[in-house]
C-alpha atoms as one frame of an Amber mdcrd trajectory, in Angstrom:
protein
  19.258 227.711 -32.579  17.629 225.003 -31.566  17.436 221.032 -33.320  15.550
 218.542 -33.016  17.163 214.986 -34.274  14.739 212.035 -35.546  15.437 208.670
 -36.156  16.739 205.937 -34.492  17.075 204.841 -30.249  18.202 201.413 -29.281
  20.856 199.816 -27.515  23.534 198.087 -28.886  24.884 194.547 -27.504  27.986
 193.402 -28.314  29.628 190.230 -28.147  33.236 188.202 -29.201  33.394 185.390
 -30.537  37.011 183.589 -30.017  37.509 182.646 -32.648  36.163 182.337 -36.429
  32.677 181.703 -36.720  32.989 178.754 -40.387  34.712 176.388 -37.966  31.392
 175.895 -36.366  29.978 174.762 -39.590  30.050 170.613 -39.561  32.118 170.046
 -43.363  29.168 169.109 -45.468  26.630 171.915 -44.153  23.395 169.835 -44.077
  20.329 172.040 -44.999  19.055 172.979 -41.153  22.304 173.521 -40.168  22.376
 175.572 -36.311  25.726 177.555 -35.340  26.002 178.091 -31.934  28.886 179.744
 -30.033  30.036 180.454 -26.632  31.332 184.329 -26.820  33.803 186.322 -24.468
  32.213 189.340 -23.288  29.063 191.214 -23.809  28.746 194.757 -23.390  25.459
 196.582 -23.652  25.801 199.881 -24.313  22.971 203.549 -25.485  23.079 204.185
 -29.531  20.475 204.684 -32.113  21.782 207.166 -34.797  18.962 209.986 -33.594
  20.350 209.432 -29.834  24.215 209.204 -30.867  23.580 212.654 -32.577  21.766
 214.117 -29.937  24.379 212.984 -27.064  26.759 214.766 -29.000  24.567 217.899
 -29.116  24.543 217.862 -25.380  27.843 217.401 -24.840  28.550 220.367 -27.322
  26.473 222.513 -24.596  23.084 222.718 -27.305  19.886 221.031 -25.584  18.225
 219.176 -28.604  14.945 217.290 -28.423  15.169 214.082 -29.005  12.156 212.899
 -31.112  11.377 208.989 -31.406   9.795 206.052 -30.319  10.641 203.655 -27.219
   9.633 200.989 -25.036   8.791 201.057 -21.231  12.189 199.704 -20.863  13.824
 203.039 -21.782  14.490 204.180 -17.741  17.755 204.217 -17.584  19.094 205.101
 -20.874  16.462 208.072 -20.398  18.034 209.390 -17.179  21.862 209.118 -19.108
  20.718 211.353 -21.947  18.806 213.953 -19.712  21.929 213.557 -17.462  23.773
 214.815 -21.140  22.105 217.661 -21.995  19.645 215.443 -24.142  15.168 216.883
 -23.922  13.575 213.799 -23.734   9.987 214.734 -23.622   9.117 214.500 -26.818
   9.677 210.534 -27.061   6.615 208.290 -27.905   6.714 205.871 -25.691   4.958
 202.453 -26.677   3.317 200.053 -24.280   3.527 196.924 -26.780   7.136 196.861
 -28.047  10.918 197.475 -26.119  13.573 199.726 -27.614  14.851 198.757 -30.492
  17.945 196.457 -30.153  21.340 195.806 -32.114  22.338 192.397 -31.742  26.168
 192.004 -33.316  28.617 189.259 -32.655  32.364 189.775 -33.597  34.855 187.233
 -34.645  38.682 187.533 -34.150  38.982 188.327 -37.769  36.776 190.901 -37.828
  33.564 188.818 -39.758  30.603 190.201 -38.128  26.935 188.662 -37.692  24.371
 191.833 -37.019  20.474 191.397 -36.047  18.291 194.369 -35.664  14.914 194.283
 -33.567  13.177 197.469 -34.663  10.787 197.376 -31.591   9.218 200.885 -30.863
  10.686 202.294 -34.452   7.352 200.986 -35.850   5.636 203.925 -33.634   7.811
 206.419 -34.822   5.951 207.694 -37.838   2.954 208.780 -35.602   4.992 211.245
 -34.046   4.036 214.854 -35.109   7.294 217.157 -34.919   4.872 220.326 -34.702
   4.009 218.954 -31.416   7.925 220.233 -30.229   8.394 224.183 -29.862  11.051
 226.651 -30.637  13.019 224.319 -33.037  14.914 225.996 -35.931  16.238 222.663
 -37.592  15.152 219.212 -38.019  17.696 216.601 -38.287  16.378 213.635 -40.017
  18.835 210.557 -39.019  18.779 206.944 -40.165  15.700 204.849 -38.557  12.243
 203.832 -39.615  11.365 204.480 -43.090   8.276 205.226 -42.808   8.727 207.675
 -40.392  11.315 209.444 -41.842   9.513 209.715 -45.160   6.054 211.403 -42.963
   8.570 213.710 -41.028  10.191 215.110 -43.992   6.457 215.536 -45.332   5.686
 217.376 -42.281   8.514 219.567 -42.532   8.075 220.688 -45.847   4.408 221.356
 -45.082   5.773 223.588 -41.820   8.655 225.165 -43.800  10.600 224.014 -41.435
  14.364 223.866 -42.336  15.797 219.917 -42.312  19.134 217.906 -42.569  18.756
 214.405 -43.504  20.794 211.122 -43.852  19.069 209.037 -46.433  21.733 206.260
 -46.307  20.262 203.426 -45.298  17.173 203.745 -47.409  19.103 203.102 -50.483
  17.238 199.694 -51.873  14.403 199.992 -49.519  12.505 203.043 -51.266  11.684
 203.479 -54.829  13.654 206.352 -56.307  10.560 208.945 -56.469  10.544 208.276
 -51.956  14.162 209.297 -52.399  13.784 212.243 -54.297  10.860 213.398 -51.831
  13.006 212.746 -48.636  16.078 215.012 -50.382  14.202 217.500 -52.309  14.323
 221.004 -50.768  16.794 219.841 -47.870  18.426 222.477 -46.300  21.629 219.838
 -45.501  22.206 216.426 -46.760  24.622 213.952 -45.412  26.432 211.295 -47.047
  29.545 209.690 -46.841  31.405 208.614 -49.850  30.249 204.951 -50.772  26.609
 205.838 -50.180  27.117 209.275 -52.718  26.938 207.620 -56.275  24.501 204.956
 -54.867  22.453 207.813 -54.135  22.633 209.785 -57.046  21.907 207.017 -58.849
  18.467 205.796 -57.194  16.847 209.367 -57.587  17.914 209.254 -61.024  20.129
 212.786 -60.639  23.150 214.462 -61.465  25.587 215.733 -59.195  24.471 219.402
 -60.014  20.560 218.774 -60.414  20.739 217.144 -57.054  22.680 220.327 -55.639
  19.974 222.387 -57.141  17.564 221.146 -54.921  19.333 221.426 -51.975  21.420
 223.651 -49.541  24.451 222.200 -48.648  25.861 218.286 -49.540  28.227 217.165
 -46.835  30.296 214.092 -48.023  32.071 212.499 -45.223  35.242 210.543 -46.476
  36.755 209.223 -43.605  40.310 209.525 -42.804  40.344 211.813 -46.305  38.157
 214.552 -44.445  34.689 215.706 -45.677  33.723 217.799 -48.948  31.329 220.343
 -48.647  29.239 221.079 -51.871  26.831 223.634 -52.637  25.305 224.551 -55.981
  26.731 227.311 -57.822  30.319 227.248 -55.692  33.054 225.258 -55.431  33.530
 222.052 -53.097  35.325 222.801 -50.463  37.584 220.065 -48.541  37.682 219.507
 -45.008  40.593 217.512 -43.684  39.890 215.661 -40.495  41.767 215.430 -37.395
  44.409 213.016 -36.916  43.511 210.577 -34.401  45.148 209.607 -31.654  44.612
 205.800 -31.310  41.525 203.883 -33.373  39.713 202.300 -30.667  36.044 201.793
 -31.724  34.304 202.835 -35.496  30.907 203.097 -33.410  29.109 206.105 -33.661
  31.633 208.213 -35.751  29.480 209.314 -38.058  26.854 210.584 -35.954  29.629
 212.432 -33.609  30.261 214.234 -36.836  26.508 215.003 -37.568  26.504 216.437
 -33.998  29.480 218.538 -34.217  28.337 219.854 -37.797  25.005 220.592 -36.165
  26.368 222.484 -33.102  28.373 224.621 -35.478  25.218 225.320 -37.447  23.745
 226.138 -34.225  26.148 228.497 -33.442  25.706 230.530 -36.282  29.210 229.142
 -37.479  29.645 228.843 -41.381  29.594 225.328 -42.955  33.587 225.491 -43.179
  34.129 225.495 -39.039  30.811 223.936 -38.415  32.359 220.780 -40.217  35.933
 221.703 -38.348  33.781 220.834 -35.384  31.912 218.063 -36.602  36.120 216.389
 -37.492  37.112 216.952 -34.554  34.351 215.157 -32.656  34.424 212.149 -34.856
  38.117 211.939 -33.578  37.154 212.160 -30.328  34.548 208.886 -30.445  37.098
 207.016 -32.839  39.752 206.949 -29.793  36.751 205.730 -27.527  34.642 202.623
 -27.177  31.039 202.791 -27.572  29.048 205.429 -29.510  28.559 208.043 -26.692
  31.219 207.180 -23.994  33.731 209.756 -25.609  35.179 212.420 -22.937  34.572
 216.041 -23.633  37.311 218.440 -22.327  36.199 221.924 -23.123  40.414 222.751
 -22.729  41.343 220.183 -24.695  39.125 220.376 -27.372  39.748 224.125 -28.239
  43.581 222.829 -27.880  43.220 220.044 -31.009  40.668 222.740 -32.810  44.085
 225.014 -32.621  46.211 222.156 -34.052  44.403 220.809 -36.742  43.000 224.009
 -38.229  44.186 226.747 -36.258  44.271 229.862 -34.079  41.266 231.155 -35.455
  39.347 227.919 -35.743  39.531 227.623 -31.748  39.133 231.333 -30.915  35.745
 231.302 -33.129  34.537 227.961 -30.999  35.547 229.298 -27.894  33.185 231.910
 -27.906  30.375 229.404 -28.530  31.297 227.126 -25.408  29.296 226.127 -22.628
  31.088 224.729 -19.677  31.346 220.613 -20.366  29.057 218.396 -18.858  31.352
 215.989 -17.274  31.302 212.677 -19.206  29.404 210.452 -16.866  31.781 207.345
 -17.165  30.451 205.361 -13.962  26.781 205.566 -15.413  28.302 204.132 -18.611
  29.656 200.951 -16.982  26.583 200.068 -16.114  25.810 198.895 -19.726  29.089
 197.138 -20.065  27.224 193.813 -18.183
């Protein structure tokens, strides 16, 4: 089976800030007031949620296209996703605006100061997904409004089967956008703050929303991910114990990718989410969004662990030899 993933590609820049960024407020804060700060380190490194997904995809052994917009500027993070297993060719690539950028700056208490520069997502919506052959899913991530509101359109006019991730539309579309993003979804993903806040904009119950669609997966963080279908019971998914938190990053969409590659296996939603767990662990204990190592070994090994014999046998099957993560190419983003 093959997927296609739409939504956001940018790079994300992050810098550190030592120390807290109020004491750079003078006392009285006159209206006009400037705060500028000298920060530690800044590392630029490939995300997007549409490109986190697909990287994940690759490194799973699938070969999704990649659907989106970018700038001219988009050589080298290009050449790392093709390098991953990633089809580029179906990116729109604009001759007006650069990738989109992520601009956050971290103090040493954790406050946070994010800018977004939506760039090429502006072009996105002209994109027509019937344009890309022989794809069996459509995977909807977070990115341009607009554009995800024409592709879902486009699907439905297709019959084309789609997953989407409506979170960070909540507040930006009126209720009856919501409901026409959702409605007839073969998968929608949520995790567990953005479920009620959801429910409540289209102006549904749990079960009327579950009516209308195939599957609800609810991630829940370190408490796992429910599974919910209409007419059966949720089933819970507990995730895998990590090893060491190193970076939050990307998480998410490492778990849409796993969950996809099990769907794309033919796997039932139970393992497919086993997968999608166990990859989420894997970029937790790593910096960066797409920077986490793949091990086919060692990956079957944790499957076995966390949910058992069967789990990994079932997976094994379904295994591609790894693409080695390409960990020199990465460094060249850490500038």
């Amino acid at each position: 089976m093959r997927t296609a993933v739409t939504g956001s590609i940018a790079t994300d820049h992050q810098m550190v800030f030592p120390g807290r960024f109020t004491t750079g407020f003078p006392p009285d804060r006159p209206a006009g007031t400037t705060l500028s700060m000298v920060v530690d380190s800044l590392d630029v490194r490939p995300g997007g949620d549409a490109a986190n997904i697909a990287f994940g995809l690759g490194a799973l052994g699938h070969r999704p296209a990649l659907v989106g917009a970018v700038g001219t500027d988009f050589g080298e993070y290009r050449g790392w996703l093709e390098r991953h297993g990633v089809d580029t060719s179906w990116l729109r690539v604009s001759l007006t605006r650069s990738t989109a950028r992520t601009l956050s700056t971290v103090d040493e208490h954790g406050n946070s100061i994010v800018s977004l520069y939506p760039g090429a997502l502006a072009e996105a919506h002209a994109i027509e997904l019937s344009a890309v052959p022989g794809v069996d899913l459509v995977m909807i991530a977070p990115g341009d409004a607009r554009a995800m509101l024409a592709h879902a359109a486009e699907c439905r006019r297709l019959g084309q089967r789609v997953a989407v991730d409506p979170a960070p539309l909540h507040g930006t579309l009126t209720g009856d956008q919501l409901r026409t993003l959702v409605d007839g979804a073969d998968h929608v993903f949520t995790n567990g703050r953005d479920a009620d806040v959801l429910l409540d904009a289209v102006g549904w119950s749990r079960a009327e929303l579950l009516a209308r669609i195939g599957t609800w997966v609810e991630t829940l963080g370190a408490d796992g991910v429910r599974l919910e279908s209409s007419g059966a019971a949720p089933v819970m998914v507990p995730a895998v114990p990590d090893r060491v938190e190193v970076d939050r990053q990307g998480v998410a969409d490492a778990f849409r990718a796993g969950y996809l590659a099990g769907l794309g296996w033919r796997l039932p939603s139970l393992r497919a989410a086993q997968v999608g767990c166990l990859l989420a662990a894997l970029a937790l204990e790593s910096r960066g969004a797409q920077e986490y190592r793949f091990d086919p070994d060692m990956f079957l090994k944790r499957l076995d662990e966390a949910y058992g014999p069967d789990a990994a046998l079932e997976v094994e099957h379904k295994l591609e030899p790894a693409r080695p993560s390409d960990v020199d190419t990465a460094r060249r983003y850490h500038r």
